[in-house]
N, C-alpha and C positions, 0 to 999 in steps of 0.2 A: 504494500500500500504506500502510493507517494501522492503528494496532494500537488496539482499544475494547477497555472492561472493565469489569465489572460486577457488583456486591454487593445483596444481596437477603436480609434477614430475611424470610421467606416469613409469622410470624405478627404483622407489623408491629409489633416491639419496637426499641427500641434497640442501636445498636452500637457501643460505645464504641469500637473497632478501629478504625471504618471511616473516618478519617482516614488511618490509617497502612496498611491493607490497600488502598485508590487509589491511594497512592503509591507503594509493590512493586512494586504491576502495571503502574504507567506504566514504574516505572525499569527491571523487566525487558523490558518492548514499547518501551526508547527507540530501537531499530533502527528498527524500523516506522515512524516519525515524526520525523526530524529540523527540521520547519518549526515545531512548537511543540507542548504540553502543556495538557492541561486539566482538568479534576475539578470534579464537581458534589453536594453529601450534600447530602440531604434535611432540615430544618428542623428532623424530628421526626429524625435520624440511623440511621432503618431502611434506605435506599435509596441509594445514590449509583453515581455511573458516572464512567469516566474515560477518558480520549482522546490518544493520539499521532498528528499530524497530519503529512503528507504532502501539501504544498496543491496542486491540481492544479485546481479548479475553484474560482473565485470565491478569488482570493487574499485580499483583504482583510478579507473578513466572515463567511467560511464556518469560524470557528473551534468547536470544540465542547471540553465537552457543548452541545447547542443547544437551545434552550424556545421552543415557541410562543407564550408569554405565558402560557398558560392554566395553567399547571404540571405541564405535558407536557416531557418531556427526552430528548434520543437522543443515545446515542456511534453510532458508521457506519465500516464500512471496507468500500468498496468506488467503485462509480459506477452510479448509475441513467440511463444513457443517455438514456430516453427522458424527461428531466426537462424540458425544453422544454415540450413537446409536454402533460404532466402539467399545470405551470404556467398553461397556457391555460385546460385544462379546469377544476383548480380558481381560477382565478381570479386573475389577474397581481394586483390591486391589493392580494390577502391576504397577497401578500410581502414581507419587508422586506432581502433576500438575493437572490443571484443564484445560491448553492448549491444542489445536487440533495438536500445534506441535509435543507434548510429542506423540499424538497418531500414528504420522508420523513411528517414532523411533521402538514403539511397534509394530506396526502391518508388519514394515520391517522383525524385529527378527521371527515374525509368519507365513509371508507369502515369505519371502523372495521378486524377485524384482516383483513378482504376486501382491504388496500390493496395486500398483498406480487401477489397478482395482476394490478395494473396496472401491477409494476414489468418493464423492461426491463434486465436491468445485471444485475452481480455484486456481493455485497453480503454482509453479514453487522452484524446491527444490534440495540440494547437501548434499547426504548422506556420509559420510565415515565413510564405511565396514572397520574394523582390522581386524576381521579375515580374511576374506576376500583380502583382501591388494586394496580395489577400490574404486572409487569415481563413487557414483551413482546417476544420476539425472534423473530428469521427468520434464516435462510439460502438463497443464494438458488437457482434450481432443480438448476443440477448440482456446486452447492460449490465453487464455484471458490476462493470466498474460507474463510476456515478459523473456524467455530467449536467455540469446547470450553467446559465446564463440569464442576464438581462441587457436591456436596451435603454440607457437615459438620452433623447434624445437621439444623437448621431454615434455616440461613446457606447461599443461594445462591452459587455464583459464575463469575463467565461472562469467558473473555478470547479476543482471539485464538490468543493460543499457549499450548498444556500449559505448560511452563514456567512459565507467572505466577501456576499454578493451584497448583502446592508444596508453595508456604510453609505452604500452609492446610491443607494434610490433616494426619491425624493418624499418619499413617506413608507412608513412600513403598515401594514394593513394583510386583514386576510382577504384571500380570493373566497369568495362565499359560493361560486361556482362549483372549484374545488371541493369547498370542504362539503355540498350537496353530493359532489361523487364519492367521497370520502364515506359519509355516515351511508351511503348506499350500496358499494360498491367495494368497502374496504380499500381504496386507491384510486388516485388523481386519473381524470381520464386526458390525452390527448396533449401529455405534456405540462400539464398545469402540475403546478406546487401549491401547498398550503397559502404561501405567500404569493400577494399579487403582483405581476409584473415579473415575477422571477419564474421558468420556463424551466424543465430539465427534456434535455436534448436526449430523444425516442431511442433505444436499442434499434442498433441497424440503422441509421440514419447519419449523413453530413451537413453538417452549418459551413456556409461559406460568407465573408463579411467581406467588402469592400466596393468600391466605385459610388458609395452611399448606400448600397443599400445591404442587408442579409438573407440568405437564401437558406432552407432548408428541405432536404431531399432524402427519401427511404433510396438508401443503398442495395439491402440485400429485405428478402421476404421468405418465409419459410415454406417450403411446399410438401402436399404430401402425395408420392404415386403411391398407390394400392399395388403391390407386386402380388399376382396370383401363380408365378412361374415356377417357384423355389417349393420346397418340403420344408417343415416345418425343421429338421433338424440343419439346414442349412442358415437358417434366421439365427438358431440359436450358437451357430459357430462363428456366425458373422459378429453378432452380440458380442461374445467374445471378446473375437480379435480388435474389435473395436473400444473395448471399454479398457483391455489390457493397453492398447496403443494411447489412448486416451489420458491413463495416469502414467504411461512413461515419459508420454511427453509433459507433462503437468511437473515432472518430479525434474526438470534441466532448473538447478540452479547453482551458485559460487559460496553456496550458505548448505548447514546440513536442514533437513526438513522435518515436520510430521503430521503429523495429524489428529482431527477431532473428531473422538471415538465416543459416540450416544450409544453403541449398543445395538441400532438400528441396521437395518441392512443396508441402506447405504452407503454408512461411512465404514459399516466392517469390509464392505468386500472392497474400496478404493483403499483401504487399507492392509487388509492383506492380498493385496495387488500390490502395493507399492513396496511390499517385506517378502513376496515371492521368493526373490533371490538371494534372498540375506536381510536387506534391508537396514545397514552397520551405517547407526548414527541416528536412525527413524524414533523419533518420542511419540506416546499416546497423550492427547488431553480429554480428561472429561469432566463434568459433575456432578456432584452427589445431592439431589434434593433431601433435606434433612427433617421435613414437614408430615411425613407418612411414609409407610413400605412402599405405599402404591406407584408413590412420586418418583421412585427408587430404582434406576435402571442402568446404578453401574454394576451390578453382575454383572452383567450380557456386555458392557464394555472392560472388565475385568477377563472376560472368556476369552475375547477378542485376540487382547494382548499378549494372553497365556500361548493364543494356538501360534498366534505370528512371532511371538518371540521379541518385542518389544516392549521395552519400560513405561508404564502408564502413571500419569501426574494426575491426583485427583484434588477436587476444592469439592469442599460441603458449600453449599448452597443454602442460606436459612431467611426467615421471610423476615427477620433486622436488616440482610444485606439488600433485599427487594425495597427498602421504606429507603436504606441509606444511597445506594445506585440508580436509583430511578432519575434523580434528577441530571445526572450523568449521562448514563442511557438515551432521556430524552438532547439531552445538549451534541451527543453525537451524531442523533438520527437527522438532527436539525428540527424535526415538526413530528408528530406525532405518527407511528407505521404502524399499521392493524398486524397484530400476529405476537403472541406471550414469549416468542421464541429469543426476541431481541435484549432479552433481561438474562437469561443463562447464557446466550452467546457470547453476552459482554463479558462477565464473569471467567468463562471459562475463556476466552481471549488475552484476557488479563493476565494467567496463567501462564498461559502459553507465548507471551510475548518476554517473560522472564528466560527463556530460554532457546526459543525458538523464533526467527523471522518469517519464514514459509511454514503453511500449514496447510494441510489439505482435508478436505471436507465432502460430505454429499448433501449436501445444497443442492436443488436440479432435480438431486431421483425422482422422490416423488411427484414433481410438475411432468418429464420424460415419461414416466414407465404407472402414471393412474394411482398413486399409492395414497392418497387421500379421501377423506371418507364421501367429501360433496364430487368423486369424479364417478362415487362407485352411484349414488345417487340419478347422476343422470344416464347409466345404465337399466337402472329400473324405472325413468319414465318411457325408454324405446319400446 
């Protein structure tokens, strides 16, 4: 997790702010990024972007904002997995990094804004084009990672968290819109935020700023063919090679990793998928509700650990620590997020950042693979 941010006179004038509007936004994203700080304005002081860094790939050189030379810039929070693999294609020698950012940069110049398509990973990113004269961002296809922006005026501005977005509006107020999809719907629809005038930019989507105006566009959409060709043990071998491919790629980092173990089938089998082969240096994290047996499901992360062969870190969980964290909790979320899950995640996060930078999770299954009780629901109205 790294927090990026980003300023954008859209009719390429001066900003005399924009010294002190990059440092706001780093000092309120310094959570995001305790390994180090960066900011970058533009010469002509219309453009600048800034970075809290969380180093996990390429410790030494991978600091940002990052420039290809050409006077191309990018803040980045997230991981392009498949940045190896990228590197080859466009060209190991055009690197001067071992970062997935540096391949951001590259592969823009080669493919232009076609490049979010060749990425693999979760991301959320603010490029600026000079030649070009634009500020180009992506999110990556199911948002994992978090963008937001607002508009004052002609003055873009893009961070990871509402929060850093504030300072800059000219009143803070709720979207009553919003919060009608909120108490209906458990979530913002179509881009809104609790806050008005503040936007988080669609999973799968680009914002492009510049010439006066901002544009946004659905990048990629998710489709589904019906395959009736295959045997049913063919789906499940596919399944497989997929989910194994899946957490090997997840597990490329310069840091050792582990993971967060509910017990659930989720995180057991990204888990003992990622200790298949040994696993040397893999932590479990979990928590222990300590309010009833019922609530009580580190056994079954306790079993977990035993079969794979990794060290498991537990925290009791108790409803003092829910009355004392909440305010927390909600301070991170920025506005209030339907789902009780975000109170043990923090908790047990907290844990796990005592020892661990990367952690790996199953987040997803259940939305993928129907494991929730309102999906089995609308099975029994067909």
């Amino acid at each position: 997790m790294c927090g990026m941010a980003g300023v954008v006179h859209t009719q390429g004038l001066p900003l005399s702010s924009l010294p002190s509007a990059l440092r706001v936004m780093n000092d309120l994203q310094k959570h995001r990024g305790p390994d180090g700080q960066g900011a970058w304005a533009h010469p002509r002081g219309h453009v600048g972007l800034a970075h809290r860094r969380l180093s996990i790939i390429d410790l030494g050189t991978g600091q940002q904002p990052m420039t290809d030379g050409h006077g191309n810039w990018v803040t980045f929070n997230g991981e392009i997995y498949n940045y190896i693999e990228l590197r080859q294609e466009l060209g190991v020698e055009k690197f001067k990094t071992t970062s997935d950012t540096e391949v951001i940069l590259h592969a823009y110049r080669q493919w232009g804004e076609a490049c979010v398509e060749k990425f693999r990973g979760m991301f959320a990113f603010c490029l600026w084009d000079e030649a070009e004269q634009k500020l180009f961002c992506a999110r990556d296809r199911f948002g994992i990672k978090p963008f937001y922006y607002t508009q004052v005026g002609p003055v873009l501005y893009v961070a990871s968290e509402a929060k850093a977005l504030l300072p800059f509006l000219r009143k803070i107020e709720t979207d009553l819109d919003a919060f009608k999809d909120y108490l209906y719907f458990q979530l913002c629809l179509s881009g809104k935020t609790l806050f008005k005038n503040v936007k988080e930019l669609l999973p799968g989507h680009l914002l492009v700023a510049g010439g006066g105006q901002v544009h946004v566009r659905r990048y990629w959409q998710v489709y589904y063919d019906i395959d009736f060709n295959h045997t049913e043990r063919y789906f499940q071998d596919e399944l497989t090679r997929i989910v194994l491919d899946s957490v090997d790629i997840h597990k490329r980092a310069d840091v050792p990793i582990g993971g967060y173990i509910s017990g659930g089938m989720d995180s057991s089998i990204v888990a003992g998928v990622a200790t298949r082969n040994g696993g040397a240096g893999f932590e479990g994290f979990t928590g222990k509700f300590t309010f009833g047996k019922g609530y009580d499901e580190s056994p079954y992360a306790r079993a977990v650990a035993e079969r794979s062969g990794f060290p498991l870190h537990e925290i009791d969980i108790t409803a003092a620590d829910f009355v004392e964290n909440l305010p927390k909790v909600l301070y991170h979320l920025d506005y209030p997020v339907a789902g009780p899950g975000s109170f043990p995640q923090y908790m047990v996060s907290r844990l796990a950042a005592t020892r661990r930078k990367v952690v790996l999770g199953g987040q997803g299954g259940d939305e993928i693979f129907g494991g929730y009780d309102r999906y089995l629901a609308c099975y029994s109205i067909q």
